[in-house]
PyMOL Python script that loads the backbone (N, CA, C, O; Angstrom):
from pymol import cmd

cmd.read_pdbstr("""\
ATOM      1  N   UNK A   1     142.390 100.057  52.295  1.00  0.00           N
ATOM      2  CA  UNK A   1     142.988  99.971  50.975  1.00  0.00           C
ATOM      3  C   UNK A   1     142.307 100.968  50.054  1.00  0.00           C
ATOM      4  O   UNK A   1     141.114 101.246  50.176  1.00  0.00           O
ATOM      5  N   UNK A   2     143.258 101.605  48.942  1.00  0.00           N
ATOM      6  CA  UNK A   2     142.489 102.068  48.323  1.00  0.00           C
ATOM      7  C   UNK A   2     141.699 101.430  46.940  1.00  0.00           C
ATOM      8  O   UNK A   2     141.653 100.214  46.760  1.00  0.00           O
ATOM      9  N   UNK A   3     141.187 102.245  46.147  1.00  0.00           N
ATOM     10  CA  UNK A   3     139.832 101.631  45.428  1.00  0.00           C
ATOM     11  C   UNK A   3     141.129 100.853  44.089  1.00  0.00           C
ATOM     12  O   UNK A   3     140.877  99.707  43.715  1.00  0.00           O
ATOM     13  N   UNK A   4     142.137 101.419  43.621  1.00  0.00           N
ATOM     14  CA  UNK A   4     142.674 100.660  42.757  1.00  0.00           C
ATOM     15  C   UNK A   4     143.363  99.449  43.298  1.00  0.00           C
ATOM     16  O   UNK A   4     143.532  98.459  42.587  1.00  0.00           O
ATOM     17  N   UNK A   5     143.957  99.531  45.131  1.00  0.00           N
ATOM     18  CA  UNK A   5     144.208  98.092  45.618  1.00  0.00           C
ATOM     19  C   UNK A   5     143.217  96.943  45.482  1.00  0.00           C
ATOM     20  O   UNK A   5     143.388  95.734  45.331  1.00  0.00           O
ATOM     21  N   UNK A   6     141.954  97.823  45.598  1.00  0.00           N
ATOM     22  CA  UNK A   6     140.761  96.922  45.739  1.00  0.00           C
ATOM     23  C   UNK A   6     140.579  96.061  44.476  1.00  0.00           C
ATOM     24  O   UNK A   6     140.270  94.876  44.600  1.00  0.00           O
ATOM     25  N   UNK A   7     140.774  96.656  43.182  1.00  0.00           N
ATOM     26  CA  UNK A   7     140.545  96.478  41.756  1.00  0.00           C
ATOM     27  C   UNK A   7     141.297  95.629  41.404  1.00  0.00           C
ATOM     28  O   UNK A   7     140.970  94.615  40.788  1.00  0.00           O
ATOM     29  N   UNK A   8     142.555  95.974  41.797  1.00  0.00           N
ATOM     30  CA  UNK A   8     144.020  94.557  41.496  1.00  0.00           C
ATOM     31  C   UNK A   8     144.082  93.348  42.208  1.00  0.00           C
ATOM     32  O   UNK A   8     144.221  92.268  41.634  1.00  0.00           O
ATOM     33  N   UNK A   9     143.991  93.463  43.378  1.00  0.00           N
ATOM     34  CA  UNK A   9     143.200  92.160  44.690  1.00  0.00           C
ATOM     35  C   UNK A   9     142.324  91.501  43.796  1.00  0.00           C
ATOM     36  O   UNK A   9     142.495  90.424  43.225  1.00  0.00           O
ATOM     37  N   UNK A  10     141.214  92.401  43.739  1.00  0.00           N
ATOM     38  CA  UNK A  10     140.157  91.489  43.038  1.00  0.00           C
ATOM     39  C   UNK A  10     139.968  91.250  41.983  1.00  0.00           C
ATOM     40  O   UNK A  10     139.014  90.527  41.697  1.00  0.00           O
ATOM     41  N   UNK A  11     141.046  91.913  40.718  1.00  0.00           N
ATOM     42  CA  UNK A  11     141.222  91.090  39.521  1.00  0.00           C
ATOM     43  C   UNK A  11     142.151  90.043  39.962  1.00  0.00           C
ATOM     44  O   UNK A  11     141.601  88.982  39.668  1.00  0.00           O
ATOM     45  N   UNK A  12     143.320  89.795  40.537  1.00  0.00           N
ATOM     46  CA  UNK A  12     143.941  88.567  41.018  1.00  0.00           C
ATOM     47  C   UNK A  12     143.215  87.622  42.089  1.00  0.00           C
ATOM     48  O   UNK A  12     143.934  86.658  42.356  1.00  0.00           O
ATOM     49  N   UNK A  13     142.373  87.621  42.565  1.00  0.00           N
ATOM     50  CA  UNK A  13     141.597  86.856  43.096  1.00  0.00           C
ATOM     51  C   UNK A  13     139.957  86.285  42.442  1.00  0.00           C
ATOM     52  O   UNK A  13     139.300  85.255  42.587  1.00  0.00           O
ATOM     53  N   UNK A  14     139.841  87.076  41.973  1.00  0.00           N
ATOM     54  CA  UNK A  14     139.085  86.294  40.878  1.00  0.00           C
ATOM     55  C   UNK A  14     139.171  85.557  39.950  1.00  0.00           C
ATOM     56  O   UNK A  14     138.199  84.992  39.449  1.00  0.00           O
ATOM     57  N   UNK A  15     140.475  85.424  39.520  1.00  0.00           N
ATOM     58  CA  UNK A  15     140.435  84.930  38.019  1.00  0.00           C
ATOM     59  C   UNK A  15     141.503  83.689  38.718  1.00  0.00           C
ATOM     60  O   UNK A  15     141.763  82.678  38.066  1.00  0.00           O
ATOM     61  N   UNK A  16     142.063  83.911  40.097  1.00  0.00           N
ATOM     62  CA  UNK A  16     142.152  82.674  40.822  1.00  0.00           C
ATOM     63  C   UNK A  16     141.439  81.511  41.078  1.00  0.00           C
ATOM     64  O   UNK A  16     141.572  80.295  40.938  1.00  0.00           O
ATOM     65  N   UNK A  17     140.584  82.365  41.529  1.00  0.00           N
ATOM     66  CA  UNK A  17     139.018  81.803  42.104  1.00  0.00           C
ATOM     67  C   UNK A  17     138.606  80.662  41.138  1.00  0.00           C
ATOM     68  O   UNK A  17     138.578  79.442  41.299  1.00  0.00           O
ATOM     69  N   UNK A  18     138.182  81.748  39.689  1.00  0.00           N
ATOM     70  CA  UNK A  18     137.492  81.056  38.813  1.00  0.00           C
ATOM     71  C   UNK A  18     138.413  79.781  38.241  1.00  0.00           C
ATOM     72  O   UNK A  18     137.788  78.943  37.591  1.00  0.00           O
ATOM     73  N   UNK A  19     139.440  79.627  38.376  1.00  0.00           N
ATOM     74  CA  UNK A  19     140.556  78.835  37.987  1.00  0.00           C
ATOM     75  C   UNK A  19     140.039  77.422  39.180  1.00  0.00           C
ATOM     76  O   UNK A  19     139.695  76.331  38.723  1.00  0.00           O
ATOM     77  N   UNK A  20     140.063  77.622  40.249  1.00  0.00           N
ATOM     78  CA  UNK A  20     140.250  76.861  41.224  1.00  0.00           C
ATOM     79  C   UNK A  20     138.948  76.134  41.235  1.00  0.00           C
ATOM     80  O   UNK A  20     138.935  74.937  41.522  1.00  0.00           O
ATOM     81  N   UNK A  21     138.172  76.589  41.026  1.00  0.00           N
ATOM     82  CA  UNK A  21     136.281  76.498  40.731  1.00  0.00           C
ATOM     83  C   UNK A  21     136.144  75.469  39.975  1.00  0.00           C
ATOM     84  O   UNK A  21     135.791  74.312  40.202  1.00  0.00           O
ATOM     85  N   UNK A  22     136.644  76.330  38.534  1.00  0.00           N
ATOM     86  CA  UNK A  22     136.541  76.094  37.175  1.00  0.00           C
ATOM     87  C   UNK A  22     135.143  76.376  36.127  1.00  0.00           C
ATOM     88  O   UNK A  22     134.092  76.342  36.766  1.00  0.00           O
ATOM     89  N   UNK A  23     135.034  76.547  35.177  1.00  0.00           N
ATOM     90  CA  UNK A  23     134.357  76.729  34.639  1.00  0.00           C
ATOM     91  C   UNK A  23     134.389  77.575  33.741  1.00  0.00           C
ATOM     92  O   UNK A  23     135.506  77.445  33.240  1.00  0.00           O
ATOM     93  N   UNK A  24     133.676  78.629  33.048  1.00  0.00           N
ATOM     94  CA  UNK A  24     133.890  79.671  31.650  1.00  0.00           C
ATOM     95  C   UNK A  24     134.580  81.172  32.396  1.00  0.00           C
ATOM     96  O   UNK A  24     135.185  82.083  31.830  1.00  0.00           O
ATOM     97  N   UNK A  25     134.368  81.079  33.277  1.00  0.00           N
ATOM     98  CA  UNK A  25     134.272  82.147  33.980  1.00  0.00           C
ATOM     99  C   UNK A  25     133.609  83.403  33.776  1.00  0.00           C
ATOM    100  O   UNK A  25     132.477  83.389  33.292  1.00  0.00           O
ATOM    101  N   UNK A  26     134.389  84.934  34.205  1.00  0.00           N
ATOM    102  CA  UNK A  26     133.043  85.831  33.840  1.00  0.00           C
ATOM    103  C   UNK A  26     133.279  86.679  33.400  1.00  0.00           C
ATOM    104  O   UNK A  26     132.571  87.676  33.539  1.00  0.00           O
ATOM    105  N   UNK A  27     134.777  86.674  32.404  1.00  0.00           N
ATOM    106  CA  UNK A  27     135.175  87.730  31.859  1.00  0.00           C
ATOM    107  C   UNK A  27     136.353  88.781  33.028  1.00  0.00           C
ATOM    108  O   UNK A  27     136.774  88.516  34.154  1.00  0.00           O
ATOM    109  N   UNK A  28     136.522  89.688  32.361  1.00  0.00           N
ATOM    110  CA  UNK A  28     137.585  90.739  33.334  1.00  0.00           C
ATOM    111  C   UNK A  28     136.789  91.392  34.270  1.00  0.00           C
ATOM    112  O   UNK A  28     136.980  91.545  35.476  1.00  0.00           O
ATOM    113  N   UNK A  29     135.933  91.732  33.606  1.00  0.00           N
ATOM    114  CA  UNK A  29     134.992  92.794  34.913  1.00  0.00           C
ATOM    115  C   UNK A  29     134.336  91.473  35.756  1.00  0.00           C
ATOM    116  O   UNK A  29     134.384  91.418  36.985  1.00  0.00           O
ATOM    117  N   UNK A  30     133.732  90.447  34.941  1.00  0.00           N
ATOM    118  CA  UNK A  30     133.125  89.366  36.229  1.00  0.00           C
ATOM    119  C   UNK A  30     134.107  89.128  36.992  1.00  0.00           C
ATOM    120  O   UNK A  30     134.016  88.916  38.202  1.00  0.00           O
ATOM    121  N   UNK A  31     135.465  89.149  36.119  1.00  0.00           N
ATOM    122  CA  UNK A  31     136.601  88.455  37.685  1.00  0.00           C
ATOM    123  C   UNK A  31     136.592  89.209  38.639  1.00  0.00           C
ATOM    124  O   UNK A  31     136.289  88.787  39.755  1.00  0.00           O
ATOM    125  N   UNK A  32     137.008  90.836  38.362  1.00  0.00           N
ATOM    126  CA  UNK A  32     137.045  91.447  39.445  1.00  0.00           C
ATOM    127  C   UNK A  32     135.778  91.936  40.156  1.00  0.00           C
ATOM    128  O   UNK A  32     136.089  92.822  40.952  1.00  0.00           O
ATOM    129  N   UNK A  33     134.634  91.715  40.159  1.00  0.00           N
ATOM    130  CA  UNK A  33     133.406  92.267  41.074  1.00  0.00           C
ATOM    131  C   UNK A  33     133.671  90.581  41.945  1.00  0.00           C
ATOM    132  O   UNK A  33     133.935  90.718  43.139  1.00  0.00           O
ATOM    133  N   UNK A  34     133.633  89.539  41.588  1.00  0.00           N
ATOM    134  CA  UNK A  34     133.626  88.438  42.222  1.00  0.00           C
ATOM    135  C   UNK A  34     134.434  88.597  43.287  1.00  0.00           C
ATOM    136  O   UNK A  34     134.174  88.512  44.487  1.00  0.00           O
ATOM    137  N   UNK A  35     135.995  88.970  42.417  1.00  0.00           N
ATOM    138  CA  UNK A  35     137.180  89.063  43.351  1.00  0.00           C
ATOM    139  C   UNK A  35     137.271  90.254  44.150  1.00  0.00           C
ATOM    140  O   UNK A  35     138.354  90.301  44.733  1.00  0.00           O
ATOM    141  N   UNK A  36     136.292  91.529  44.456  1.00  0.00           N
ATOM    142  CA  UNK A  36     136.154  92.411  45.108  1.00  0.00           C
ATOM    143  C   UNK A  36     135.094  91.858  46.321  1.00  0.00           C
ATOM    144  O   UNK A  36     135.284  91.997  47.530  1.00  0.00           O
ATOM    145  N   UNK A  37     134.013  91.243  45.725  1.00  0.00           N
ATOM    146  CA  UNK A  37     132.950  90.783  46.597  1.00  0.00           C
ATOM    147  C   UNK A  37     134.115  89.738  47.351  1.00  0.00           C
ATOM    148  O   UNK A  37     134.532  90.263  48.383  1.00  0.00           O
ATOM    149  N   UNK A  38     134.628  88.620  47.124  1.00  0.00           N
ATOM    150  CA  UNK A  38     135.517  87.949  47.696  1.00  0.00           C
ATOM    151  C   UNK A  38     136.226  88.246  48.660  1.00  0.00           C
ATOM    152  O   UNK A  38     136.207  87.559  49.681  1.00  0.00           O
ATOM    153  N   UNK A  39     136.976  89.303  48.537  1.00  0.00           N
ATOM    154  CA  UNK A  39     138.044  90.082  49.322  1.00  0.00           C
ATOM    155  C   UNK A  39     137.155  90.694  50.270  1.00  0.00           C
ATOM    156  O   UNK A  39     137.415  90.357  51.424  1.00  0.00           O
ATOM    157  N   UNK A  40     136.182  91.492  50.149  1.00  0.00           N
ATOM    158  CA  UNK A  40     135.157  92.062  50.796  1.00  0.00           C
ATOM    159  C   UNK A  40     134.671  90.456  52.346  1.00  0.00           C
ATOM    160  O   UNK A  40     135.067  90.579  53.505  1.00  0.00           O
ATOM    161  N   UNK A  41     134.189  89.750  52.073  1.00  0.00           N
ATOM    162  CA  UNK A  41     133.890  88.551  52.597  1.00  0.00           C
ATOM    163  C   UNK A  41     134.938  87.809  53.226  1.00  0.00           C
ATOM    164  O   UNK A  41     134.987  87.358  54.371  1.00  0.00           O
ATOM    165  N   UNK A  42     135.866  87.751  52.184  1.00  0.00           N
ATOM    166  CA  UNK A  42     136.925  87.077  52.683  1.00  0.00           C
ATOM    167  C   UNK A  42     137.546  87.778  54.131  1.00  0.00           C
ATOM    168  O   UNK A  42     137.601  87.367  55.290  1.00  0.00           O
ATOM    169  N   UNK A  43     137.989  89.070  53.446  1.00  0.00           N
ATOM    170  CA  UNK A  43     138.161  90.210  54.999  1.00  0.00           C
ATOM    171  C   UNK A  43     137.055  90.230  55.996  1.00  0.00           C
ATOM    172  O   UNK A  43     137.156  90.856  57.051  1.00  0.00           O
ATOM    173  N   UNK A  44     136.630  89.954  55.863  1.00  0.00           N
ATOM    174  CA  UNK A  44     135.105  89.865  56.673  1.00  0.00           C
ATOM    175  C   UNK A  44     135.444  89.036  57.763  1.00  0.00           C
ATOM    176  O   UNK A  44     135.565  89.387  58.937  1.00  0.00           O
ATOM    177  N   UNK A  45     135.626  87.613  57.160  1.00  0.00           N
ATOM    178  CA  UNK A  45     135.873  86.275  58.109  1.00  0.00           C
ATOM    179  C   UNK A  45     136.817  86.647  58.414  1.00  0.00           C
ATOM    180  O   UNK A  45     136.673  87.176  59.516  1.00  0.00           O
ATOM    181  N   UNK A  46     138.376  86.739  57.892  1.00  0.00           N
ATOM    182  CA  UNK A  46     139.385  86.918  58.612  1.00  0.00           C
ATOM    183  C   UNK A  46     139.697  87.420  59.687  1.00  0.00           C
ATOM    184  O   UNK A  46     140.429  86.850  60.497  1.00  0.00           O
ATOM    185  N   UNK A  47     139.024  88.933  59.913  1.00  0.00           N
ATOM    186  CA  UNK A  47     139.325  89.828  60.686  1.00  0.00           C
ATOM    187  C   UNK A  47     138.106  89.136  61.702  1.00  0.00           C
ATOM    188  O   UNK A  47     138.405  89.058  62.893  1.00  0.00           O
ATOM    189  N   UNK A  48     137.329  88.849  61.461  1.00  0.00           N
ATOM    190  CA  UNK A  48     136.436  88.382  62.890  1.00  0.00           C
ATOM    191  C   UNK A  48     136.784  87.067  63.197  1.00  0.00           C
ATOM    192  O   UNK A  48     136.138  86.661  64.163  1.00  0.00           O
ATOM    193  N   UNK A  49     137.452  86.367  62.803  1.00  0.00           N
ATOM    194  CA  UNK A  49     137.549  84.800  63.013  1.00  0.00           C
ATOM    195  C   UNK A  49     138.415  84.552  63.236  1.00  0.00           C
ATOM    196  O   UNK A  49     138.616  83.800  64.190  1.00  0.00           O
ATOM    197  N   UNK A  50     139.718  85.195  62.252  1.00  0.00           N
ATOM    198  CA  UNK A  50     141.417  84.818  62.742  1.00  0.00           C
ATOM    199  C   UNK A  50     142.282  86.016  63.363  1.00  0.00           C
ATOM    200  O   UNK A  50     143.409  86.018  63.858  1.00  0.00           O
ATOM    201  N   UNK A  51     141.468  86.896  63.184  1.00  0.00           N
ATOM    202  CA  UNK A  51     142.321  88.177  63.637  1.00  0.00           C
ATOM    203  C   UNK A  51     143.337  88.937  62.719  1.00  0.00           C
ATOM    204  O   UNK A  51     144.291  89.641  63.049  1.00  0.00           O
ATOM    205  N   UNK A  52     142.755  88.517  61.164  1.00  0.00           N
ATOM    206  CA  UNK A  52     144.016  89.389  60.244  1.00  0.00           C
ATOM    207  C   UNK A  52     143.417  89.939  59.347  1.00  0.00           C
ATOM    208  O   UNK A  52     142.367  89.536  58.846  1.00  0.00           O
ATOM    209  N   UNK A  53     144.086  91.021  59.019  1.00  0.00           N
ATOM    210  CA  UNK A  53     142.858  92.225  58.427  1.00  0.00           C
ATOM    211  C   UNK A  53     143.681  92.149  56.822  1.00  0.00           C
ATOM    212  O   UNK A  53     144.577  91.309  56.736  1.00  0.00           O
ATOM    213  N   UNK A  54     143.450  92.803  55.879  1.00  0.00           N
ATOM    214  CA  UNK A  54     143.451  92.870  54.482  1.00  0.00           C
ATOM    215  C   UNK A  54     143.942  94.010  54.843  1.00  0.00           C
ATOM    216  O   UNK A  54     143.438  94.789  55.652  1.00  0.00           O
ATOM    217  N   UNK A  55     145.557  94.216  53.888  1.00  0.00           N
ATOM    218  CA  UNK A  55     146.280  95.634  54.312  1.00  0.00           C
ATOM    219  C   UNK A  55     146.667  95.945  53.115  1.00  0.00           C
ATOM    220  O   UNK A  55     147.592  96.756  53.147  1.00  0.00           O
ATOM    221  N   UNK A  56     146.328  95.626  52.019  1.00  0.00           N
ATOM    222  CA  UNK A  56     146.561  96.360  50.970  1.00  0.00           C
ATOM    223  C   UNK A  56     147.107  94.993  49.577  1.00  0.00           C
ATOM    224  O   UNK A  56     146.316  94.093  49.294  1.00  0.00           O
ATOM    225  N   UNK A  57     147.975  95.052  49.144  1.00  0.00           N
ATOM    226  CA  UNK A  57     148.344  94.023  47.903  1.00  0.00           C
ATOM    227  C   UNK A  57     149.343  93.455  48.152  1.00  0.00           C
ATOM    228  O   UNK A  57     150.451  93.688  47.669  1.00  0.00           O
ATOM    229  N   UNK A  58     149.022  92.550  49.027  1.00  0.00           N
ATOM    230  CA  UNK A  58     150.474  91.246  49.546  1.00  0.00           C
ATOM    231  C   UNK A  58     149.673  89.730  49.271  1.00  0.00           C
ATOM    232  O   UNK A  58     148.632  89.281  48.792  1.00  0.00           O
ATOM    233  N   UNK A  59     150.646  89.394  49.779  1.00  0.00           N
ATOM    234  CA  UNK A  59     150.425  87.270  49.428  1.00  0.00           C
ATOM    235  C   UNK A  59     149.102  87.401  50.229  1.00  0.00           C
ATOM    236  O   UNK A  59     148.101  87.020  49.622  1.00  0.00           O
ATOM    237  N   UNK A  60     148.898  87.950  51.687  1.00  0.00           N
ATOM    238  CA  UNK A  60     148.024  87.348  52.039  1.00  0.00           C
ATOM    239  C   UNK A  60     146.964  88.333  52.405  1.00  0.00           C
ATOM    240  O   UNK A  60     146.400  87.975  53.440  1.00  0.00           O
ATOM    241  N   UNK A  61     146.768  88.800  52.202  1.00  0.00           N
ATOM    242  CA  UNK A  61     145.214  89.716  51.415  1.00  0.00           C
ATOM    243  C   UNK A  61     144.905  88.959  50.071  1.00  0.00           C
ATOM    244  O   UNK A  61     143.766  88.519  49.910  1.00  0.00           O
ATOM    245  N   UNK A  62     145.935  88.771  49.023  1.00  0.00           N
ATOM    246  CA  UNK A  62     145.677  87.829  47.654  1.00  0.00           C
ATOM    247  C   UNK A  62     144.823  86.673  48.104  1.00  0.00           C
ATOM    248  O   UNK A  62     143.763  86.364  47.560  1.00  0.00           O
ATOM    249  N   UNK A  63     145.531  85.862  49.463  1.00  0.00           N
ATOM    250  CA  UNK A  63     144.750  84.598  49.690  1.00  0.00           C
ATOM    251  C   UNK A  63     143.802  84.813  50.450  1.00  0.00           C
ATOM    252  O   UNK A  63     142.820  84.083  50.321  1.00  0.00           O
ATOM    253  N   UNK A  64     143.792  85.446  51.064  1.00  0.00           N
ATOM    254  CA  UNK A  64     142.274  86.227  51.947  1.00  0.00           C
ATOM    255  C   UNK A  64     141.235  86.157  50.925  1.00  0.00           C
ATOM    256  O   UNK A  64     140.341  85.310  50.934  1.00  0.00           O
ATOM    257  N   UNK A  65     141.348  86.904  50.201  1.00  0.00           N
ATOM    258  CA  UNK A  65     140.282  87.564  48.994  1.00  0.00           C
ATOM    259  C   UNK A  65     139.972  86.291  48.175  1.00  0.00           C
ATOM    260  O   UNK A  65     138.784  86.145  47.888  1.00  0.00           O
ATOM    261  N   UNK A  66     140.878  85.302  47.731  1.00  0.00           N
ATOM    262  CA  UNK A  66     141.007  83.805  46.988  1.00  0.00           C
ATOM    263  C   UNK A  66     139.750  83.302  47.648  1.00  0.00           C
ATOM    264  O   UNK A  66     138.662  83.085  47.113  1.00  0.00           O
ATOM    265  N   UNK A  67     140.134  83.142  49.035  1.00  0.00           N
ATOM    266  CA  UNK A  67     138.634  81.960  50.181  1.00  0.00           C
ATOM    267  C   UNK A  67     137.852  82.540  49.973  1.00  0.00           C
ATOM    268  O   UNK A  67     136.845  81.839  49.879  1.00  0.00           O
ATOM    269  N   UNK A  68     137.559  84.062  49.740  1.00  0.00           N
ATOM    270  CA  UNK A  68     136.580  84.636  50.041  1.00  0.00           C
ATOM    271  C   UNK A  68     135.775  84.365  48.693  1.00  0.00           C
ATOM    272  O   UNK A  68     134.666  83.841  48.586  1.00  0.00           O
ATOM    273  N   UNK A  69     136.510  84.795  47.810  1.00  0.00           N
ATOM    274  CA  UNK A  69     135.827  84.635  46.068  1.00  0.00           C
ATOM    275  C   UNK A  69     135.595  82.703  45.942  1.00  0.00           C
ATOM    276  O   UNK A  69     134.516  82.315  45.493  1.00  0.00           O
ATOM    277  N   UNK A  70     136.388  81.916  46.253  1.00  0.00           N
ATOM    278  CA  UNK A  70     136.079  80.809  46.301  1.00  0.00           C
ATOM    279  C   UNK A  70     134.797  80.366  46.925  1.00  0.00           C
ATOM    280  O   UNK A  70     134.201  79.511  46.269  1.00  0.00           O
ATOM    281  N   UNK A  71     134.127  80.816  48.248  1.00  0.00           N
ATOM    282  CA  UNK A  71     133.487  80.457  49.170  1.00  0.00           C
ATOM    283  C   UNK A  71     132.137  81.756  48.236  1.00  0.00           C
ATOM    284  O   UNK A  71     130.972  81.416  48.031  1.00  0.00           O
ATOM    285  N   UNK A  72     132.657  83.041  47.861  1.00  0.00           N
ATOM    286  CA  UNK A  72     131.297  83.452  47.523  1.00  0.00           C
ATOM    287  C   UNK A  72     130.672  82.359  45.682  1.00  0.00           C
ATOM    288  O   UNK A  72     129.660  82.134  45.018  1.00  0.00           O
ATOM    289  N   UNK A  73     131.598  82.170  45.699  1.00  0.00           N
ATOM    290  CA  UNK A  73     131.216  81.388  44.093  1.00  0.00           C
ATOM    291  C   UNK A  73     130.595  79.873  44.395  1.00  0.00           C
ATOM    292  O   UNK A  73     129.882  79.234  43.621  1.00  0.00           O
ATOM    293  N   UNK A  74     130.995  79.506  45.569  1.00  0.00           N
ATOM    294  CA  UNK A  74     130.283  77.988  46.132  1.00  0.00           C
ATOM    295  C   UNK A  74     128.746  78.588  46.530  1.00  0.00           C
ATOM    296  O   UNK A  74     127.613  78.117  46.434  1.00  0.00           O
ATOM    297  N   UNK A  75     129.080  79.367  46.832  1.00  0.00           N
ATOM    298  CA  UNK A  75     127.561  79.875  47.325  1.00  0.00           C
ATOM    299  C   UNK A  75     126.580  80.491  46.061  1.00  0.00           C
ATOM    300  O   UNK A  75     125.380  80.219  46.062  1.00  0.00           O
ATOM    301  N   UNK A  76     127.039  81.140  45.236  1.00  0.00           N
ATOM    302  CA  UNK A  76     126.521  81.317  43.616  1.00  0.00           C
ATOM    303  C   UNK A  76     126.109  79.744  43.565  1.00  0.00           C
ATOM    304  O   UNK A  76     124.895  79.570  43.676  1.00  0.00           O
ATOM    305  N   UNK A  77     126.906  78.545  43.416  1.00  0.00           N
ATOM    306  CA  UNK A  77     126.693  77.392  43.163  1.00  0.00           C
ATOM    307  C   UNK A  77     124.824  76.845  43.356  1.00  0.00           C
ATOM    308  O   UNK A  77     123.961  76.231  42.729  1.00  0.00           O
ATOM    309  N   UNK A  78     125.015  77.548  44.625  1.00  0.00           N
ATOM    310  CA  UNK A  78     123.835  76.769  45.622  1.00  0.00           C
ATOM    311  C   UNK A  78     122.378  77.225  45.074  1.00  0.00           C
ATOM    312  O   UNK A  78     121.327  76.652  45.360  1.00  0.00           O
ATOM    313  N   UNK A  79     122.551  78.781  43.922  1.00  0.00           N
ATOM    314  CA  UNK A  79     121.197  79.301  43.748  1.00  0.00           C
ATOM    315  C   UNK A  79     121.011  78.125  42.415  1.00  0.00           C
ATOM    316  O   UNK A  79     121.882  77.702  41.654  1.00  0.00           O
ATOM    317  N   UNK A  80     119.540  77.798  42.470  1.00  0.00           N
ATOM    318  CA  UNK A  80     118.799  76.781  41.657  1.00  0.00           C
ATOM    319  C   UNK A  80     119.034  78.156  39.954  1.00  0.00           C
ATOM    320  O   UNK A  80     119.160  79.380  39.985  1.00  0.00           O
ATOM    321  N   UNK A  81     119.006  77.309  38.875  1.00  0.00           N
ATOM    322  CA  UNK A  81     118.745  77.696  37.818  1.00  0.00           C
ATOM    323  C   UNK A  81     119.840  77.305  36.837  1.00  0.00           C
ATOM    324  O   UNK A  81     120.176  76.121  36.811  1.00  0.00           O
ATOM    325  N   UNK A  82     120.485  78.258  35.953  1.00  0.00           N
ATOM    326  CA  UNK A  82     121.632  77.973  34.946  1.00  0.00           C
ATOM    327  C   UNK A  82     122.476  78.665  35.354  1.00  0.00           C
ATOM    328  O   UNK A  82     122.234  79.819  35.707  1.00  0.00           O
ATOM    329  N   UNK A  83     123.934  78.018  35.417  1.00  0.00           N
ATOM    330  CA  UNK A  83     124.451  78.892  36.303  1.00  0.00           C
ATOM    331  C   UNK A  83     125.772  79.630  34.534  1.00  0.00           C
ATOM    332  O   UNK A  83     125.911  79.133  33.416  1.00  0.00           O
ATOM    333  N   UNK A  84     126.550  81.176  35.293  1.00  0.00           N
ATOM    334  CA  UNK A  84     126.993  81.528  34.118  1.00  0.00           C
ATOM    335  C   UNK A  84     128.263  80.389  34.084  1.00  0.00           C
ATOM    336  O   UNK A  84     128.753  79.961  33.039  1.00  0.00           O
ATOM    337  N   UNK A  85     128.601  80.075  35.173  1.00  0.00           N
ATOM    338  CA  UNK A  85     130.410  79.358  35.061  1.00  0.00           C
ATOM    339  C   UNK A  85     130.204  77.939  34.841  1.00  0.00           C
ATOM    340  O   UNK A  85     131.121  77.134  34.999  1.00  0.00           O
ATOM    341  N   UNK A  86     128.556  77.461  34.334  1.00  0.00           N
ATOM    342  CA  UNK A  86     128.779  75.749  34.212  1.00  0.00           C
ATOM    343  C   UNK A  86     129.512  75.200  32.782  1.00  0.00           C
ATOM    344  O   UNK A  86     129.242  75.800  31.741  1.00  0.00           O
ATOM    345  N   UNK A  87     130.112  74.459  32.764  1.00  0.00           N
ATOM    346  CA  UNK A  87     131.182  74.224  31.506  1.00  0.00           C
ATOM    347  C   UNK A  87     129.961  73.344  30.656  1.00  0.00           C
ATOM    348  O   UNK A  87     130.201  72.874  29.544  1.00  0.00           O
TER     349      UNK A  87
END
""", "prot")
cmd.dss("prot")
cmd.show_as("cartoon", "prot")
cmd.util.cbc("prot")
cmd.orient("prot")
């Protein structure tokens, strides 16, 4: 994909994410580094686990990148301190 697929994925998957989560969230640029790191991860598992790769800006690269930003923000969860998305 290229770097602006990457940018739109992961502004729509972040601000998914943070929806699904909940909390203040992290702004436009926090959505999309989340939702890039997400998609990044998310493609990660997919392609080694289910066999489906992230091909650019469809439904399911969107939901690829969603688990991925979901699952990297559970894991943000887990570091001890104040977190930015606690309501």
């Amino acid at each position: 994909m290229c770097l602006l697929s990457w940018i739109v994925v992961g502004l729509l998957a972040g601000w998914l994410a943070g929806k699904l989560v909940g909390g203040r969230g992290f702004g436009c640029l926090g959505d999309i580094i989340v939702g890039v790191i997400g998609a990044l991860l998310g493609g990660w598992l997919s392609s080694r686990f289910l066999n489906i790769d992230v091909t650019g800006i469809n439904l399911v690269s969107i939901a690829i990148a969603v688990v991925g930003a979901v699952l990297f923000l559970g894991i943000l969860r887990l570091i001890p301190g104040r977190q930015p998305f606690e309501r």
